[in-house]
N, CA, C and O atoms as a DFTB+ gen file, in Angstrom:
492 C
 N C O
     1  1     103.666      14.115     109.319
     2  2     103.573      15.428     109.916
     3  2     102.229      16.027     109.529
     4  3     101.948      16.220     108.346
     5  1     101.506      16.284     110.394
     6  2     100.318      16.890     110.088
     7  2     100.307      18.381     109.491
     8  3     100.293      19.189     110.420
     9  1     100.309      18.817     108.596
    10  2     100.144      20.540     107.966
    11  2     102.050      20.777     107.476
    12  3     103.043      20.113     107.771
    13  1     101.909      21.755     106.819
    14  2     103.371      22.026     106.426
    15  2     103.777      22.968     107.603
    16  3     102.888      23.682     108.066
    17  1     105.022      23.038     108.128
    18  2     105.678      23.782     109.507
    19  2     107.012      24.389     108.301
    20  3     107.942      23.811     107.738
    21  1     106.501      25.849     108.294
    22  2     108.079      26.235     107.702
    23  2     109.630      26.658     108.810
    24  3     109.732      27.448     109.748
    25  1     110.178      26.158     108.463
    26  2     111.480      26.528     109.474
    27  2     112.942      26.243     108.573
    28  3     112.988      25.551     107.556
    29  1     113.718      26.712     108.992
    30  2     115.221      26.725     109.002
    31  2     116.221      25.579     109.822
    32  3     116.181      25.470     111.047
    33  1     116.986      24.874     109.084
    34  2     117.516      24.392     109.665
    35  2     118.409      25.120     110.756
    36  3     118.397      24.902     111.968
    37  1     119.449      26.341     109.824
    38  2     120.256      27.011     110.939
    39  2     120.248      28.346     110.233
    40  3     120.176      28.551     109.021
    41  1     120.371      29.531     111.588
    42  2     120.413      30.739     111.267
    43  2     121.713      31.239     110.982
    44  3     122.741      30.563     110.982
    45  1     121.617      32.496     110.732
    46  2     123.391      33.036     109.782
    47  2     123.905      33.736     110.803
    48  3     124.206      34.918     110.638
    49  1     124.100      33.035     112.140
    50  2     125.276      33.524     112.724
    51  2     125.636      32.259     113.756
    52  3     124.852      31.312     113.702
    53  1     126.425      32.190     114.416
    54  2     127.443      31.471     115.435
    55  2     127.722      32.220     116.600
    56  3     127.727      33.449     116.678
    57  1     127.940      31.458     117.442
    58  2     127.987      32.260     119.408
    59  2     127.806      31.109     120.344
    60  3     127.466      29.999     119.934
    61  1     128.097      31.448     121.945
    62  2     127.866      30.885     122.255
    63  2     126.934      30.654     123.101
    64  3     126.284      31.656     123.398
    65  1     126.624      29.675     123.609
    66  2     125.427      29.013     124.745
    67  2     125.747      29.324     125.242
    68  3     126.932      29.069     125.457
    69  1     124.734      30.649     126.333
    70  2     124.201      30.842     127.608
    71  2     122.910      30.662     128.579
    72  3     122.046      31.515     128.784
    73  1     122.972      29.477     129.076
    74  2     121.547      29.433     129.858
    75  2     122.196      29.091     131.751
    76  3     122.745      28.152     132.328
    77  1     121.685      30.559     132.146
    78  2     121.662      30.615     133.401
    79  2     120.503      30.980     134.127
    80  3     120.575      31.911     134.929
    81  1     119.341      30.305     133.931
    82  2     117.681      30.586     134.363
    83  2     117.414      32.138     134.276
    84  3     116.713      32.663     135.142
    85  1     117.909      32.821     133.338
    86  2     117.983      34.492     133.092
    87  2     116.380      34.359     132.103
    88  3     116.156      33.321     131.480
    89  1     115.424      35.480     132.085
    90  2     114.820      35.422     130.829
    91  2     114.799      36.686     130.077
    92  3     114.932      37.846     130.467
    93  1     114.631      36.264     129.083
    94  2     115.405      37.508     127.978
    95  2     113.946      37.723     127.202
    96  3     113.125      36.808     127.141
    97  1     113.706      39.109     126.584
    98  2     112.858      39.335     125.746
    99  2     113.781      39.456     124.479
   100  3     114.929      39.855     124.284
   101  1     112.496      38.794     123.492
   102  2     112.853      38.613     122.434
   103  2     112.432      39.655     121.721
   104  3     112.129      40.580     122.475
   105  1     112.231      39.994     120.204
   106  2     111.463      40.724     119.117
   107  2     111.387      39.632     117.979
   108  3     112.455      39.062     117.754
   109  1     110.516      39.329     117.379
   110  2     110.193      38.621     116.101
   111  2     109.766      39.535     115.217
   112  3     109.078      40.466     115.637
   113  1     110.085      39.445     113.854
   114  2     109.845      40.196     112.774
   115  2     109.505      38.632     111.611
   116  3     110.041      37.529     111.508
   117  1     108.459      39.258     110.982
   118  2     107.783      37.916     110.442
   119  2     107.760      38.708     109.148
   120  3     106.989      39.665     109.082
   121  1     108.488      38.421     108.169
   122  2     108.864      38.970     106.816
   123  2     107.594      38.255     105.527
   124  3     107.669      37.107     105.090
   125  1     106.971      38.842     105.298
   126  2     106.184      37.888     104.056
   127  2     106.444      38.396     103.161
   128  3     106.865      39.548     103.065
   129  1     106.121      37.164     101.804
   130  2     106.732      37.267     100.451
   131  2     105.585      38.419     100.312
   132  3     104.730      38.843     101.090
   133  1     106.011      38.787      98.747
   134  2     104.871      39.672      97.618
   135  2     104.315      38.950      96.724
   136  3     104.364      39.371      95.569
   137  1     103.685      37.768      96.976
   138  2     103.047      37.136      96.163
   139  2     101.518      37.410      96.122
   140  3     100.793      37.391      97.116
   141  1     101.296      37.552      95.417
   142  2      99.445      37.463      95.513
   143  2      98.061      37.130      95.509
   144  3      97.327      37.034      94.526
   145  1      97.813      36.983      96.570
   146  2      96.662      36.042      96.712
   147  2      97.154      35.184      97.884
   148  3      96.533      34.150      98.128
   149  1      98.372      35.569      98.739
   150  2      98.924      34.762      99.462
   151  2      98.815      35.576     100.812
   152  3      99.187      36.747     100.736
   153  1      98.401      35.170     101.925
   154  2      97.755      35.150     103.250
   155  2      97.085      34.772     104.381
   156  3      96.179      34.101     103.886
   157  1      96.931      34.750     105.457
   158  2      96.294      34.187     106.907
   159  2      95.890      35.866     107.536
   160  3      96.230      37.049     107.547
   161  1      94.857      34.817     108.031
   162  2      94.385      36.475     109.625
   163  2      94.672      35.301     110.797
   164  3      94.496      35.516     111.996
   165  1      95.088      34.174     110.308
   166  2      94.702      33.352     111.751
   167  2      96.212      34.037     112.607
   168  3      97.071      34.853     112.271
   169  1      95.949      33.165     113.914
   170  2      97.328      33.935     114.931
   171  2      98.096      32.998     114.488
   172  3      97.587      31.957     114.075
   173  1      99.736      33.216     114.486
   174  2     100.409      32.379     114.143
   175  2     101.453      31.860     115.840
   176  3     101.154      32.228     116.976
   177  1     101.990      31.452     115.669
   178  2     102.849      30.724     116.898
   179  2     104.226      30.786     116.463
   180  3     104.341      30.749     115.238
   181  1     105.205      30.863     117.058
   182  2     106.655      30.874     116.848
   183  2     107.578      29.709     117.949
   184  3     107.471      29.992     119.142
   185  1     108.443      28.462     117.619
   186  2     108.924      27.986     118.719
   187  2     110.314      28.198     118.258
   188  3     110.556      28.336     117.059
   189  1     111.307      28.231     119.232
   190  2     112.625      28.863     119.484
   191  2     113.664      27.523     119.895
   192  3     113.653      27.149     121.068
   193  1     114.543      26.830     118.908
   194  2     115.077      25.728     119.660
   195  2     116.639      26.343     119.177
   196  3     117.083      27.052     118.275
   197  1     117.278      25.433     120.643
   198  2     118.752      26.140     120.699
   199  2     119.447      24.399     121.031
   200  3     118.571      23.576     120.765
   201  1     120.097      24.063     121.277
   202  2     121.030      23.054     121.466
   203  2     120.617      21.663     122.439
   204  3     120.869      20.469     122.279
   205  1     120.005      22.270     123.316
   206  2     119.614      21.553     125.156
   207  2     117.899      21.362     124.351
   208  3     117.240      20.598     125.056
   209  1     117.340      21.697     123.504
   210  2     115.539      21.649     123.653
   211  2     115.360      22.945     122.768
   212  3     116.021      23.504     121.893
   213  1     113.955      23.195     123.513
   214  2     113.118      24.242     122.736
   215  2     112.308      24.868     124.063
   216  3     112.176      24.435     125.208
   217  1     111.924      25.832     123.535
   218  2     111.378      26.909     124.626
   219  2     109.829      26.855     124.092
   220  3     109.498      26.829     122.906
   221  1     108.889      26.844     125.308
   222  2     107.659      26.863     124.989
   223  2     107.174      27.659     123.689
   224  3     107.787      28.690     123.411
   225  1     106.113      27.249     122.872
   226  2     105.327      28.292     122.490
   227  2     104.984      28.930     122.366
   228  3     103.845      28.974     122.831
   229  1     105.706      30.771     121.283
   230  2     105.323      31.576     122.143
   231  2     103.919      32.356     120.871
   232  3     104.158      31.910     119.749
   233  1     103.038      33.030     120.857
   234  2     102.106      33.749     119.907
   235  2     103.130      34.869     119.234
   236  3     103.734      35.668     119.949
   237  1     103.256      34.851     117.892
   238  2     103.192      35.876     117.062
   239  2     101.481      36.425     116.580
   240  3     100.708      35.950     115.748
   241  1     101.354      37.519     117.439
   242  2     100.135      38.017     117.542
   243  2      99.192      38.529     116.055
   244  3      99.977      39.236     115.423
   245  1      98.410      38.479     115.607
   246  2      97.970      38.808     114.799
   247  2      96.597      39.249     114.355
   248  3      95.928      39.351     113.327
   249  1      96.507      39.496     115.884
   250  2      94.975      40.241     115.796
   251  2      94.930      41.470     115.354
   252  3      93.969      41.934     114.741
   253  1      96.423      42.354     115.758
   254  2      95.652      43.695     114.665
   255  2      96.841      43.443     113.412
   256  3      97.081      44.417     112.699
   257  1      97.314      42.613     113.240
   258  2      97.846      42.791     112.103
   259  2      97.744      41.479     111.507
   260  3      97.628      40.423     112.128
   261  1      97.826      41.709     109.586
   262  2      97.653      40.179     109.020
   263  2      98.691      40.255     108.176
   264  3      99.350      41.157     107.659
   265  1      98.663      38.668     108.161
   266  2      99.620      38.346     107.287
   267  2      99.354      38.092     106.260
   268  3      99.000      36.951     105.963
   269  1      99.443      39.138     105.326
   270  2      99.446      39.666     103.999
   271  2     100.491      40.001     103.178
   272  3     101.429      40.625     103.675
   273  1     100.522      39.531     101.318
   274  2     101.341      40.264     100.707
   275  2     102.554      41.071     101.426
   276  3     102.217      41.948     102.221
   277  1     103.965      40.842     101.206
   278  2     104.514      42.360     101.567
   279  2     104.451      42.853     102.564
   280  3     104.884      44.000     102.672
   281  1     103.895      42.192     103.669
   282  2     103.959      42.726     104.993
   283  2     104.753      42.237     105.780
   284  3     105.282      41.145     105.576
   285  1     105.060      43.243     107.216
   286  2     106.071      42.827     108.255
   287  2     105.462      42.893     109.454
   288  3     104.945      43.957     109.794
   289  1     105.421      41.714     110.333
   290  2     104.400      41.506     111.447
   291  2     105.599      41.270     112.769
   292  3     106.252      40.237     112.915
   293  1     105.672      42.326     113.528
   294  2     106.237      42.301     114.915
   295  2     105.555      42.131     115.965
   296  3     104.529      42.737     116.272
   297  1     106.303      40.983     116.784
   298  2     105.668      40.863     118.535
   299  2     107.030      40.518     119.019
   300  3     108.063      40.235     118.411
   301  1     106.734      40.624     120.331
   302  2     107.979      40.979     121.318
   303  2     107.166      39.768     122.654
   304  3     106.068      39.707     123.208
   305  1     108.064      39.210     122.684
   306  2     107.952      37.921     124.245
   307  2     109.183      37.667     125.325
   308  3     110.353      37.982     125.108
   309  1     108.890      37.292     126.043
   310  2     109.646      36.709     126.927
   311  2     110.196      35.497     126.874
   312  3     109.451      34.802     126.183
   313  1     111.508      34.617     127.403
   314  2     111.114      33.474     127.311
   315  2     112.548      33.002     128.391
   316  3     112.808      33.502     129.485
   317  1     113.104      32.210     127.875
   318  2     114.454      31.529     128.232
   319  2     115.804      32.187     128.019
   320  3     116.133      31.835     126.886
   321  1     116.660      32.885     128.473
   322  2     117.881      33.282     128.116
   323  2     119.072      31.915     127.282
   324  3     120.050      31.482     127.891
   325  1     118.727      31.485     125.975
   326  2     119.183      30.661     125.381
   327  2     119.924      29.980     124.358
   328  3     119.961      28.883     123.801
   329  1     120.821      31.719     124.341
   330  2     122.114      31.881     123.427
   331  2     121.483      31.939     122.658
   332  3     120.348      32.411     122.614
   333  1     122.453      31.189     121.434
   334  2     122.377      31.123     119.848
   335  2     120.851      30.026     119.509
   336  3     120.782      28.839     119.830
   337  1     120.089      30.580     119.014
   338  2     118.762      29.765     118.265
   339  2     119.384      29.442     117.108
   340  3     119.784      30.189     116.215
   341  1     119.440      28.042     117.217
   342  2     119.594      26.840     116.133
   343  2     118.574      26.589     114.700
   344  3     118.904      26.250     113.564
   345  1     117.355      26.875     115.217
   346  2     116.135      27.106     114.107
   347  2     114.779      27.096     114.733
   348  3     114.658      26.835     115.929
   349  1     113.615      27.409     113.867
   350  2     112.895      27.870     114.182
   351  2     111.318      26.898     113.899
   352  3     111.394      25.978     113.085
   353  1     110.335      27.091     114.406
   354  2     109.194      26.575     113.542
   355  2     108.304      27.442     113.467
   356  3     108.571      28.230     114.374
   357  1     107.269      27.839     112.866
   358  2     106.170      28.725     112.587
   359  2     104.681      27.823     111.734
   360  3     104.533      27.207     110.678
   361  1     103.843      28.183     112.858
   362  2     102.121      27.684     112.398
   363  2     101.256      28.310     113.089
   364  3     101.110      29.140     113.986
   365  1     100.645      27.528     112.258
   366  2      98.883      28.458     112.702
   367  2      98.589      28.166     113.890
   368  3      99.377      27.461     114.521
   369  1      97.065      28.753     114.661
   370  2      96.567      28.635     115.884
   371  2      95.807      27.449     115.653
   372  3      95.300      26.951     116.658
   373  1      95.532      26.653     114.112
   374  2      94.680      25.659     114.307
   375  2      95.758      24.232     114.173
   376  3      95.366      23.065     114.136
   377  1      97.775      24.889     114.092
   378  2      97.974      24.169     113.822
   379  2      99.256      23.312     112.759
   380  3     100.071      22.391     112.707
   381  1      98.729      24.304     112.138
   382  2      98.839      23.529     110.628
   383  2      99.968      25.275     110.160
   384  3      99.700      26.325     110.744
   385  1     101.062      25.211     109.140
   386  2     100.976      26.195     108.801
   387  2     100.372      26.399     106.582
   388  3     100.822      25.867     105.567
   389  1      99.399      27.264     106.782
   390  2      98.684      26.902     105.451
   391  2      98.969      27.134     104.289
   392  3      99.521      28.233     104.354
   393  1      98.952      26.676     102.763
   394  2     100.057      27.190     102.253
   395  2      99.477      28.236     101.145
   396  3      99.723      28.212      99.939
   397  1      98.423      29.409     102.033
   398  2      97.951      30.197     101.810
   399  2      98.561      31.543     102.233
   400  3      98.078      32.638     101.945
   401  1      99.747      31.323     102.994
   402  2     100.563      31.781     103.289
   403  2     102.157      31.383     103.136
   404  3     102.797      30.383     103.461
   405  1     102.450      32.433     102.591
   406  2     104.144      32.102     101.744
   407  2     105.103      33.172     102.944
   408  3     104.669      34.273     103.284
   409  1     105.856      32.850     103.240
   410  2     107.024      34.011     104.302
   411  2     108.397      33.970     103.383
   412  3     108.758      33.065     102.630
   413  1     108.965      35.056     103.633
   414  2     110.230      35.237     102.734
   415  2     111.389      34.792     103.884
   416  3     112.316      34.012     103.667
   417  1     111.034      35.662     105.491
   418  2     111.945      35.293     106.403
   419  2     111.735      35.771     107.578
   420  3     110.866      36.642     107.605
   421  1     112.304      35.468     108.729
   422  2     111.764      35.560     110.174
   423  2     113.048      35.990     110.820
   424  3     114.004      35.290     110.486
   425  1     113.405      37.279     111.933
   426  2     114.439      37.626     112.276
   427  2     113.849      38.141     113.729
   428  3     113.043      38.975     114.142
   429  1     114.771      37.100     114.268
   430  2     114.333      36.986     115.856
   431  2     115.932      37.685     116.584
   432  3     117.070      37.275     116.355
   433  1     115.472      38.954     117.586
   434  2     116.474      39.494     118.132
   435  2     116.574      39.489     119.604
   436  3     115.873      40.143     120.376
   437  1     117.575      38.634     119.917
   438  2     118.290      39.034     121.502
   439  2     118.670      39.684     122.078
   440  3     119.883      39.888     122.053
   441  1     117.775      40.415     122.974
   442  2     118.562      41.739     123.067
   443  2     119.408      41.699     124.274
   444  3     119.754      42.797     124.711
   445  1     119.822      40.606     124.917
   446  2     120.726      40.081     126.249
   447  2     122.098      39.638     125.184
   448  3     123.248      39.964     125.481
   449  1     121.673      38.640     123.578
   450  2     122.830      38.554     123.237
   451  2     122.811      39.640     122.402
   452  3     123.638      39.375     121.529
   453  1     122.244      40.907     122.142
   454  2     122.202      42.122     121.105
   455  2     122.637      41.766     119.391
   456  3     123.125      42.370     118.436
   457  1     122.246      40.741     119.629
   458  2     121.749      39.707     118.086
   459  2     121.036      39.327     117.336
   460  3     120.626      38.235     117.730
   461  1     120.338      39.763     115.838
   462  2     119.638      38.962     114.930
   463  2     120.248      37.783     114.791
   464  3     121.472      37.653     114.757
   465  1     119.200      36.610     114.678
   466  2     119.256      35.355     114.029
   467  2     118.202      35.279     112.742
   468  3     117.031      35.047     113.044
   469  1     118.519      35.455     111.322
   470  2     117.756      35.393     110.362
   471  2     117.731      34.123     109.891
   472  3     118.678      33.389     109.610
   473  1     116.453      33.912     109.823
   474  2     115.956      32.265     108.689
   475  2     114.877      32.830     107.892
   476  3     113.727      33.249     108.023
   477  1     116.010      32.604     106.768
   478  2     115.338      32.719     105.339
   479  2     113.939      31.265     105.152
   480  3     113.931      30.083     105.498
   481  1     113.342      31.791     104.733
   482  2     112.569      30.629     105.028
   483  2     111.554      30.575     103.369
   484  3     111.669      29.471     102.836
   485  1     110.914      31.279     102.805
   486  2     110.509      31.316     101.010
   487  2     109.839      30.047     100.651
   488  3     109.926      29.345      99.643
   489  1     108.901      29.899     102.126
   490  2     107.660      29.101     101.452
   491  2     106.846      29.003     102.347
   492  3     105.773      28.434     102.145
């Protein structure tokens, strides 16, 4: 595997699969640890897999905000209406995710299924 990819195997809830070519906006909340000296400005990427695949690529934006210490970085996308998300991956724009950056946890909300899916994630 080229670069470390932090992700979750499975998030802390259960439901079921709905995919009827609907697309749903999402919200991502990108939780970072308080460690120090630990950070990226690069853009990061978020992919979304549920049972059937994975949903394109989408940007967790980070041009006006960085991922720093203690911080909480929100973007909002579009994508696939695709029930329950199974787990997640998160990396850089070059790639790689660096391990100059530590995340505590990532909480992605459906607002078609009016659901957080949290992955603890602490590295």
């Amino acid at each position: 595997m080229a670069g470390r990819r932090a992700s979750s195997s499975k998030p802390s809830r259960t439901g079921q699969l709905q995919i009827d070519g609907r697309t749903a906006p999402y919200k991502v909340l990108v939780q970072t640890s308080n460690i120090g000296g630990m950070g990226t400005d690069s853009a990061m990427f978020i992919r979304l897999f549920w049972c059937k695949g994975d949903f394109t690529e989408q940007l967790v934006d980070s041009s006006a905000q960085v991922f720093e210490p203690g911080k909480q970085v929100t973007s909002t996308f579009s994508g696939p209406d695709v029930g329950e998300i199974q787990r997640i991956q998160i990396y850089s724009s070059n790639g790689e995710f660096r391990s100059t950056c530590h995340l505590s946890h990532i909480d992605v909300f459906s607002s078609i299924m009016n659901e957080v899916f949290h992955f603890p994630i602490d590295d």
